[in-house]
C-alpha positions as CSV (number, residue, x, y, z in Angstrom):
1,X,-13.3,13.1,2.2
2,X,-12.6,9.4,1.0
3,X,-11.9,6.5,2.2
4,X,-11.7,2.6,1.8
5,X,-14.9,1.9,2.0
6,X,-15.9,4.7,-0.6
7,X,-12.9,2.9,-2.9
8,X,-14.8,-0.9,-1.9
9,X,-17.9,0.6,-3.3
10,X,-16.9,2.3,-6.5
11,X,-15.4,-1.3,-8.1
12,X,-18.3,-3.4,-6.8
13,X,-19.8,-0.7,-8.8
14,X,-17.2,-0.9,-11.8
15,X,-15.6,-4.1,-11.7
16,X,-13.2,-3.2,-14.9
17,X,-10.8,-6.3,-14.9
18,X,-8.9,-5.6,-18.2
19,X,-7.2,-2.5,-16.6
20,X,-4.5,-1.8,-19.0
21,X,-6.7,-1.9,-21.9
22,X,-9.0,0.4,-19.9
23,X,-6.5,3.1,-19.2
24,X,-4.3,2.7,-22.2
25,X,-7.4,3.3,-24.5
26,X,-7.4,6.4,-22.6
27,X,-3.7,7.3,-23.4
28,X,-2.7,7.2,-19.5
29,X,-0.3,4.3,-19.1
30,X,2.1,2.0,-20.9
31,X,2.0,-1.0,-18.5
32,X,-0.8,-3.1,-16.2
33,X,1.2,-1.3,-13.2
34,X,1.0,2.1,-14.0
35,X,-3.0,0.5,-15.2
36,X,-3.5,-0.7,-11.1
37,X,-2.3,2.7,-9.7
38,X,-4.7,4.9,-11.8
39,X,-7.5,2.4,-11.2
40,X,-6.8,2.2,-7.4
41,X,-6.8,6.1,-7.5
42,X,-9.9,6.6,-9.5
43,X,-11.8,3.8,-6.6
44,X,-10.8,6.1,-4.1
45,X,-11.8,9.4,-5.7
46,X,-15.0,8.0,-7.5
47,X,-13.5,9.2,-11.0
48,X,-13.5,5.3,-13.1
49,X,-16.1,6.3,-15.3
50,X,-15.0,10.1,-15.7
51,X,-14.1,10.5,-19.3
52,X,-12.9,14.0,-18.5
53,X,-9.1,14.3,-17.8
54,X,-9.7,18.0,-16.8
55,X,-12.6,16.9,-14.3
56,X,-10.7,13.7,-13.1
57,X,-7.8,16.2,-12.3
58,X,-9.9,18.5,-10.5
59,X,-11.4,16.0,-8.2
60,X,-8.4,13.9,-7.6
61,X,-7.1,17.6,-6.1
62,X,-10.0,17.8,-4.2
63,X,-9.3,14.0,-2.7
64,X,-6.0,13.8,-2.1
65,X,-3.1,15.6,-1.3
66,X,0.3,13.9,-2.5
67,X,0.1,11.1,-5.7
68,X,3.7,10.7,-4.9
69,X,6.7,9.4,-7.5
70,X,7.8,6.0,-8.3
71,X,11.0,5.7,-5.6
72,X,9.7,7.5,-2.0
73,X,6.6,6.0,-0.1
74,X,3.9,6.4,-0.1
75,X,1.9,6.6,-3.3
76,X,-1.1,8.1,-2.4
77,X,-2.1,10.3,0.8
78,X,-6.1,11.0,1.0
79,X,-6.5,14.6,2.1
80,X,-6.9,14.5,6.2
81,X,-6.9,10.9,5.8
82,X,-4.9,7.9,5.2
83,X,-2.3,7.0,3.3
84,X,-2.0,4.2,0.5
85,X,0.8,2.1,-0.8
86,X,0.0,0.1,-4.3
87,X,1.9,-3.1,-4.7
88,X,1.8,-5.1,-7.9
89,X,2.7,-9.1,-8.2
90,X,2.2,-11.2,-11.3
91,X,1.8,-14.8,-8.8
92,X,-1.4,-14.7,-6.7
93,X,1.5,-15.9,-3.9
94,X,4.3,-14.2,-4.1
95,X,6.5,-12.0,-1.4
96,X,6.2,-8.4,-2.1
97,X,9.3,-6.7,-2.8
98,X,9.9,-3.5,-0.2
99,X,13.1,-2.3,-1.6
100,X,14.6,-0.6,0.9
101,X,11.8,0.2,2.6
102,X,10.8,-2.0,5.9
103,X,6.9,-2.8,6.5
104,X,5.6,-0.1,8.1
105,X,2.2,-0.1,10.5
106,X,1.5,3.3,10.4
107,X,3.5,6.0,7.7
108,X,4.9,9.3,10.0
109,X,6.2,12.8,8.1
110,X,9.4,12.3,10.5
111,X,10.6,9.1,8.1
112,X,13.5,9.9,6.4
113,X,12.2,8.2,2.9
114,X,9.9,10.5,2.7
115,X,10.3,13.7,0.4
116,X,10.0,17.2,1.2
117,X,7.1,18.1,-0.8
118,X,5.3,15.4,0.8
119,X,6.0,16.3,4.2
120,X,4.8,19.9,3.3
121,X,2.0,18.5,1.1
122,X,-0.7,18.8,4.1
123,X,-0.5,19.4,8.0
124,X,0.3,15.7,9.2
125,X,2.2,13.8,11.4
126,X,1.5,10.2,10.5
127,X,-1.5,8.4,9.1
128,X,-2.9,5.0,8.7
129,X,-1.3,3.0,5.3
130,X,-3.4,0.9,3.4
131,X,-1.4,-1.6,1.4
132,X,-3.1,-2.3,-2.0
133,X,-1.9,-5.3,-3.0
134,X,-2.9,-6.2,-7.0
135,X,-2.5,-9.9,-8.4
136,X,-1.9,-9.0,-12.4
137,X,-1.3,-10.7,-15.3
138,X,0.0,-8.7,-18.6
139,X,-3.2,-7.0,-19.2
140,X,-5.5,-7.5,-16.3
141,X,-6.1,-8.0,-12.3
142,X,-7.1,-11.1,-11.2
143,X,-7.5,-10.1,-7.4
144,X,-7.1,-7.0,-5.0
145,X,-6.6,-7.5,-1.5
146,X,-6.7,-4.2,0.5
147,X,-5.0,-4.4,4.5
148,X,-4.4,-1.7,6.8
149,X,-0.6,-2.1,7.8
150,X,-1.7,-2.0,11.7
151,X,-2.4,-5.2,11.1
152,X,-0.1,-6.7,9.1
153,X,3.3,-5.0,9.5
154,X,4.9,-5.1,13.5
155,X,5.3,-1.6,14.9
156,X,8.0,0.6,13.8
157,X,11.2,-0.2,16.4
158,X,10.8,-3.7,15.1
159,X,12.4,-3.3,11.9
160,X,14.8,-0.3,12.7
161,X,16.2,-2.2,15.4
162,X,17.3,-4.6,12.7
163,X,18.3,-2.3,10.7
164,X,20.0,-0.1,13.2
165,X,22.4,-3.5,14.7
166,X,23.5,-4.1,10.8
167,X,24.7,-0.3,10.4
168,X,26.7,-0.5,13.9
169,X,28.4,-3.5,12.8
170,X,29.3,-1.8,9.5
171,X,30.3,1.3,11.5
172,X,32.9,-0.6,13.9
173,X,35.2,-2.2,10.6
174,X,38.3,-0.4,11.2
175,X,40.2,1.3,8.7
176,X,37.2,2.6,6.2
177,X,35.9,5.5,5.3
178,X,31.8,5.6,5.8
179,X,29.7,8.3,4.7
180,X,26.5,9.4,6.1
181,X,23.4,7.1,3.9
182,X,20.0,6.5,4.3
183,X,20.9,2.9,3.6
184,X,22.6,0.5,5.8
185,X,25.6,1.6,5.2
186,X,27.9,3.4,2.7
187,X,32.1,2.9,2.4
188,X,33.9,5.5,0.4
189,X,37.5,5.1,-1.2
190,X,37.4,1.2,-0.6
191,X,41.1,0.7,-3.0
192,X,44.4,2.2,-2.9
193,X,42.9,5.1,-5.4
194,X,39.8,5.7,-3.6
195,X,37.9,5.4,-6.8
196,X,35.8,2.5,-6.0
197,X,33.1,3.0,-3.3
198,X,30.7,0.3,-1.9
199,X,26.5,0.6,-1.3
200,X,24.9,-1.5,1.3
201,X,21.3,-1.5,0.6
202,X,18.4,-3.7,2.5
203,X,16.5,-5.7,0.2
204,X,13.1,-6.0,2.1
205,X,10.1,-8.3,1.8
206,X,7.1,-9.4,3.0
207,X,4.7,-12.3,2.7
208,X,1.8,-11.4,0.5
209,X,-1.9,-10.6,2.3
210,X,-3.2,-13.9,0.5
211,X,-0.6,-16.0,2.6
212,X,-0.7,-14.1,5.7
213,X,-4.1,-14.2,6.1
214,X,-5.1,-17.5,4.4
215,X,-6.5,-18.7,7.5
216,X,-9.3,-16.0,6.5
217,X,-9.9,-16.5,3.2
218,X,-8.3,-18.8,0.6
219,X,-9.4,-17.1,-2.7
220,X,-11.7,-18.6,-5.4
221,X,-11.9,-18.1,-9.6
222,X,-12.5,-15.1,-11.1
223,X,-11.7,-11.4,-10.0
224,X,-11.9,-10.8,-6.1
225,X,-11.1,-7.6,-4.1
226,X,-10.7,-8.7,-0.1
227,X,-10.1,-6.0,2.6
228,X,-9.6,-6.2,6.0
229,X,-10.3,-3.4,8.3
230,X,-9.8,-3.7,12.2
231,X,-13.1,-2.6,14.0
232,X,-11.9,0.7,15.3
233,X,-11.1,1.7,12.3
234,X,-14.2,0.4,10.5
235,X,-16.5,2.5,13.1
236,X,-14.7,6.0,12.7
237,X,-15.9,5.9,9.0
238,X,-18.8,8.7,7.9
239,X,-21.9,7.0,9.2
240,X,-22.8,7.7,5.6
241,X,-20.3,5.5,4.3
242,X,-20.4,2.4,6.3
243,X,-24.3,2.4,5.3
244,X,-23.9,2.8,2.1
245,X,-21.1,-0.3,1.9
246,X,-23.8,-2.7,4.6
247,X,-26.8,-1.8,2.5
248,X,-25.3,-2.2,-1.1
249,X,-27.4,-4.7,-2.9
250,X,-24.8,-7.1,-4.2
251,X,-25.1,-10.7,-3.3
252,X,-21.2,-11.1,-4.4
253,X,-20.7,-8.8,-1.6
254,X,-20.0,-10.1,1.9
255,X,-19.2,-8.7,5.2
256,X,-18.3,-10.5,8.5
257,X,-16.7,-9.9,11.4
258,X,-13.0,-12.2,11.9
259,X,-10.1,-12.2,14.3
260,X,-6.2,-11.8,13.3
261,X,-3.2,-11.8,14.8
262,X,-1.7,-8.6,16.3
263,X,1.7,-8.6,14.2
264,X,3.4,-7.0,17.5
265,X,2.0,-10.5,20.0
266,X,0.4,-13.3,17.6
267,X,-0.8,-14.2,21.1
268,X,-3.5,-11.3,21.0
269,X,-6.2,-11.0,18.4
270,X,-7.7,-8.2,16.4
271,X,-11.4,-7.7,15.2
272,X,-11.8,-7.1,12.4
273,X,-14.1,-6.7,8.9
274,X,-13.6,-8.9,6.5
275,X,-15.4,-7.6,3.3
276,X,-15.0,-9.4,0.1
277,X,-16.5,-9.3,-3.6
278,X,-16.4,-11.6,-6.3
279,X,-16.7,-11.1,-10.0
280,X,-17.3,-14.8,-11.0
């Protein structure tokens, strides 16, 4: 089975910063985006340099269990292990658009955003969510920061609470007709001819990684990939895999041990790893 550290390894190993050229040469995508999702899947299933689409489908079957589609979190779900959400910017600073989907912490089967076939696609309940976030220009990446959402998004009844206090007030305007709606809210038959009907959506957002956590590390010229794993989740890594990652021999690979601020109490810290590479 897979995991972060595995992905950390395979692009200090293939650092391939012109993406789209990479995988369009290759006949697999027609933008950098689709380029950062296909190169974020082949880190974690060791598959950058695998020629073969046959064999690269085989073994991404093996890896993972759900590649997902382009409106229903998440986007990736490792095989009895966690699940990934790729985000794509084209400022090194900029807020990440969420839709109208809230951060989430952790990613649960129970979530109402999620599809059926996803729910079904392994025995699960909820797993950890990585949150890849990619800092692209047209045809490359210029940075990858990786971050666990335990660390970066509050817990769950943070946002629905939110959420749930805008739908109540839609709910108590008299004289409409709501529907049932995943979204905030949903008002059928608004005029006399009950032809016109109204959407209320949530446009979520959050701070990009590089801002939340520039108190970390402040970025520098060139390609970089940061991650930041808390420490309990560092140590329940394969043995195998956290030596491989410590004993690389890459000088543009570092690995330290931080604090950060638990999103639920900023008063409370977090250890965790900070890992970062540099392709200068």
């Amino acid at each position: 089975m897979t995991n972060i550290l595995e992905a950390i390894i395979n692009i200090v190993n293939n650092p391939i910063v012109e993406i789209k050229n990479y995988y369009s040469g290759r006949n697999r995508v027609n933008n950098v985006g689709e380029a950062l999702e296909e190169y974020i899947k082949d880190a974690f299933a060791n598959t950058i340099q695998e020629a073969n689409e046959e064999k690269k489908m085989k073994i991404h079957d093996q890896e993972f269990s759900w590649l997902g589609n382009q409106n229903h979190p998440p986007d990736i779900m490792i095989k009895n292990g966690d699940a990934i959400e790729v985000k794509k910017t084209q400022s090194a600073n900029s807020d990440l658009a969420l839709n109208s989907s809230y951060p989430k912490s952790i990613i649960q089967s129970s979530s109402t955003l999620i599809t059926q076939e996803c729910k079904n696609c392994e025995k699960w309940t909820e797993k950890d969510l990585i949150y890849c976030v990619g800092h692209t220009s047209d045809n490359s990446i210029n940075s990858l920061w990786m971050i666990y959402g335990s660390i970066y998004a509050a817990k769950h009844e943070t946002y629905q609470l939110i959420k749930q206090k805008i739908t109540d007030g839609i709910n108590e305007i008299p004289n409409v007709e709501l529907a049932e709606t995943n979204e905030l809210g949903r008002v059928n038959r608004v005029d006399p001819l009950g032809i016109t009907n109204l959407r209320i959506r949530g446009m979520w957002q959050i701070q990009n990684p590089r801002r939340v956590f520039n108190y970390l590390y402040s970025g520098g010229n060139g390609f970089e990939l940061v991650a930041i794993i808390p420490n309990d989740k560092y140590t329940s890594f394969p043995s195998e895999s956290r030596n491989k990652i410590e004993n690389l021999n890459n000088t543009n690979l570092t690995i330290s041990d931080k604090t950060v601020k638990n999103p639920n109490n900023p008063a409370a810290l977090i250890d965790v790893k900070l890992i970062v590479f540099k392709n200068e």
